[in-house]
N, C-alpha and C positions, 0 to 999 in steps of 0.2 A: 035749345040748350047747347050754348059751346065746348069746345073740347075743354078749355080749362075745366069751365063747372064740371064737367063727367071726371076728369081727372081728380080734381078737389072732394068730390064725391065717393069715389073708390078709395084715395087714402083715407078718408073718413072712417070707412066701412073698415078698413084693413086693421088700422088701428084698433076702433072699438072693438072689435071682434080679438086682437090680440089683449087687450085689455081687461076683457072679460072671461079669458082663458084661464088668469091666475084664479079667478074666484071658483070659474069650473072645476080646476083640479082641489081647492079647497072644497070645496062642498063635494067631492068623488073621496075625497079622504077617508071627512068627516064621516060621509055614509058606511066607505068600508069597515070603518074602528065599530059605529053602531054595531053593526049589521053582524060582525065577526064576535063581538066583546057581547052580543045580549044574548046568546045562548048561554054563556057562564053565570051571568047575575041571574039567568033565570033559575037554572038549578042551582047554584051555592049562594046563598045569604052574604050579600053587596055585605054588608057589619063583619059576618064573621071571616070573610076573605079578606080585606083591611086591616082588622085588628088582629088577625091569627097569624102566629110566631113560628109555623112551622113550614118550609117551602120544601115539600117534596113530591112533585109533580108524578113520578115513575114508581113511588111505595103505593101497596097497598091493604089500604085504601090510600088514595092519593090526595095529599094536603096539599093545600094552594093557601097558605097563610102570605100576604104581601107584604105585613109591618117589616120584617126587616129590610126590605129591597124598598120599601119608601124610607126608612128610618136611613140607611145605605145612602140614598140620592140627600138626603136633605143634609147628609152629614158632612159629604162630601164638597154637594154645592157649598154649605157655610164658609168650608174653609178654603176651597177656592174663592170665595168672595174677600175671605180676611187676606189673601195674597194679592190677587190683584185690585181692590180698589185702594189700597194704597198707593201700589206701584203705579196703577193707572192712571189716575186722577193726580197722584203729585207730578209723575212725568208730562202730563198735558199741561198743569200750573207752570212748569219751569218752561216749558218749552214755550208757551203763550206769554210768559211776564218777564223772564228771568232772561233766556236764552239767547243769545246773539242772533242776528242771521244766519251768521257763517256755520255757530254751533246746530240751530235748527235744522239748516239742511242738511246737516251730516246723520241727527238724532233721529228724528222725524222717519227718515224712510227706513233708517235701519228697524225702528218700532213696527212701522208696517207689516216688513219682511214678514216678522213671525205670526200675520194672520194667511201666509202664503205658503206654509209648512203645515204637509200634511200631519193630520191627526195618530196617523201611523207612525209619522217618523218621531214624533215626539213619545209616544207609546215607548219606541222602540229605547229612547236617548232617559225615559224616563226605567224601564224596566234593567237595563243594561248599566246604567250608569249612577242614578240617582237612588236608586231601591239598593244595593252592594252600600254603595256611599251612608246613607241613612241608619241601615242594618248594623256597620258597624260602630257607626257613629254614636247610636241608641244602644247599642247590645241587644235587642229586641229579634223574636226566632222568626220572619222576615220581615225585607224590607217592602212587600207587594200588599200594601193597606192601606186605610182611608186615609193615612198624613201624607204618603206619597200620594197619591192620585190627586189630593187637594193641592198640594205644590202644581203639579204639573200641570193641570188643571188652571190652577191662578195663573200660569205663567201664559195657557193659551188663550187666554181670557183679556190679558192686557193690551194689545190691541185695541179690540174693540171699542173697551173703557176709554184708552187715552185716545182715540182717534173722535167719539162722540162728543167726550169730555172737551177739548180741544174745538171745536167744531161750537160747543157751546157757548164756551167762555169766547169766540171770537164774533156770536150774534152779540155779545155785550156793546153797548153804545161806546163810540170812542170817549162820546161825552161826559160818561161817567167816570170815567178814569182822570179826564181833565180837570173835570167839577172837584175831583176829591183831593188830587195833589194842589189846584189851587186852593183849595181853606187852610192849608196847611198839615194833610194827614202825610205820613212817611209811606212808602212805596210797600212795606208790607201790611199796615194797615188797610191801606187801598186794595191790596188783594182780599185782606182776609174779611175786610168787614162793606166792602164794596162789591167789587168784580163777582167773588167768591157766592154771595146771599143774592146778586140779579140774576146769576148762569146757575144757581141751584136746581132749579127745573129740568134743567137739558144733564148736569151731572146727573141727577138720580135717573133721568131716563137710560144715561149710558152706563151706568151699577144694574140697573134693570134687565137689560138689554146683556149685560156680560153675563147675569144670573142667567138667562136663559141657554145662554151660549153655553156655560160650565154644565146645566141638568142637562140636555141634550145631547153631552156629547157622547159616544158611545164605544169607538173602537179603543180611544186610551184608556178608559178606567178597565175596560176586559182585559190590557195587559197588564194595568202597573195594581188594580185594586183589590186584588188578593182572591178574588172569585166563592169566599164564604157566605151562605143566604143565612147568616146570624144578625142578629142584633149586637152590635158594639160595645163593649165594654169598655175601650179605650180608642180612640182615634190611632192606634197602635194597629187595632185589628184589622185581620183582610177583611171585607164589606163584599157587597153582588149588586152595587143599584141595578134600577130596572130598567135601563138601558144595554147593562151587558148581558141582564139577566134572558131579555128578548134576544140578541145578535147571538149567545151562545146557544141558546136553547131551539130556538124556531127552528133550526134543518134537522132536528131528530124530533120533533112535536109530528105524529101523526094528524095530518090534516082532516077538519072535523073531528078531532078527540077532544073532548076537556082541558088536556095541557095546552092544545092549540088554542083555543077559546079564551085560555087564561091569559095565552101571552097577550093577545089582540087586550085583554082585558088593561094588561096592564099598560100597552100602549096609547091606550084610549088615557087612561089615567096621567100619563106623562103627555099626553098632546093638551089634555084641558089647564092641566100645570104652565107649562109652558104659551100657551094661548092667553092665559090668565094675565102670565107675566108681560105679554106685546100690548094688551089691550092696554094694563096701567101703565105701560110706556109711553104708550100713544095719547093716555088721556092726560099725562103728567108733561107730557112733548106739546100737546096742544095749550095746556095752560102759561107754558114756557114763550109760546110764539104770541100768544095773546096780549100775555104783561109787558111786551117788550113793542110791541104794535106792531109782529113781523108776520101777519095775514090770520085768518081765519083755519 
């Protein structure tokens, strides 16, 4: 065996083995949330921790009701989704059909930028600036609730959308764009009843993909989402998903306690969530690459 082959051999090795890293630390995860979250299902009823309305971990006796901190995340994700798949998905349309060169490379990175702004700073530009603005806007006694955090939220979300979006719409064949302005269709038909129904696959993966982005994120909704473990009455209300609900609570949970168990509980919950939402990514991503004959 030559030194190439031994050479060729080691990066082999080097590689799989960093390869198989990612799956390691997923499956050391997945174990820990088990491992951490089955002491809780075992002693409180999986049903009535789900369904129970009252989250007070430190009363006693100590309630762990999680509907409003799921009720909190779903509410929020929605309306972070009703903010940026607009903004997102139109900004990728204009930018891919509509946009000059000259315009795109001005638009394009500035869009970027803001997947490169930490989570805190927007927290900060959302609690400071956007929650005062809102408050009085609304008249509403504050501005640190589920409609802010959804704003802020969608705003950090656009990126993603218009960069997957964008990324989509440019697997489209150049061919079909030519096939359809020559029958005679206009330039916006071509988008909307063309372009728009072959890159459907790769948009919804990147709607998918921003959804996951918006439930998981955690340090902006702990400052802008009003930190109440109620159920909403109005998207007006402060909320507690269960993202801020872990980041605030875990450094005072007695380790090994119930509250400790609960949070793991709930992390496990938001990871199968989130998980949920890569998988139909991946399998709405693959059907995308298939119809278009862009590999297996």
């Amino acid at each position: 065996m030559d030194i190439r082959t031994i050479r060729e051999t080691v990066y082999r090795w080097i590689f799989a083995v960093l390869a198989f890293a990612a799956l390691v630390f997923l499956i050391g995860i997945i174990l820990i949330l088990f491992k951490e979250a089955w002491p809780f299902f075992a002693q409180y009823s999986a049903v009535k921790a789900l369904l129970g309305q009252s989250w007070y971990p430190t009363a006693s006796p100590a309630e762990f009701g999680m509907l409003p901190l799921i009720v909190a995340s779903v509410v929020v994700t929605v309306g972070a989704m009703a903010v940026c798949v607009p903004i997102g998905v139109g900004s990728a349309l204009f930018l891919h059909e509509l946009a000059g060169v000259r315009l795109r490379a001005v638009l394009k990175p500035f869009i970027e930028i803001l997947s490169g702004i930490p989570s805190i700073v927007f927290g900060f530009f959302g609690m400071l600036v956007i929650a005062p603005f809102l408050q009085n806007l609304f008249g509403i006694p504050t501005g640190l609730n589920a409609f802010t955090a959804s704003l802020v939220l969608g705003i950090m979300a656009v990126p993603t959308v218009s960069s997957l979006a964008d990324d989509a719409l440019s697997f489209v064949p150049a061919s079909f764009h030519e096939a359809s302005l020559a029958v005679g269709a206009t330039r916006w038909q071509t988008l909307t009843r063309v372009i728009v129904p072959a890159a459907g696959s790769g948009i919804s993966t990147a709607i998918i993909l921003g959804m996951s982005r918006a439930v998981g994120e955690t340090m902006t909704v702990l400052m802008v989402a009003g930190g109440a473990a109620v159920i909403p009455r109005s998207i007006f209300d402060p909320v507690r998903p269960m993202t801020s609900t872990i980041a605030s609570e875990m450094g005072e949970a007695m380790t090994g306690s119930p509250h400790y168990h609960a949070l793991f509980a709930i992390g496990l919950i938001l990871f199968l969530i989130t998980l949920s939402f890569n998988i139909i990514a991946e399998i709405v991503s693959r059907r995308f690459r298939l119809k278009l004959g862009l590999g297996r």
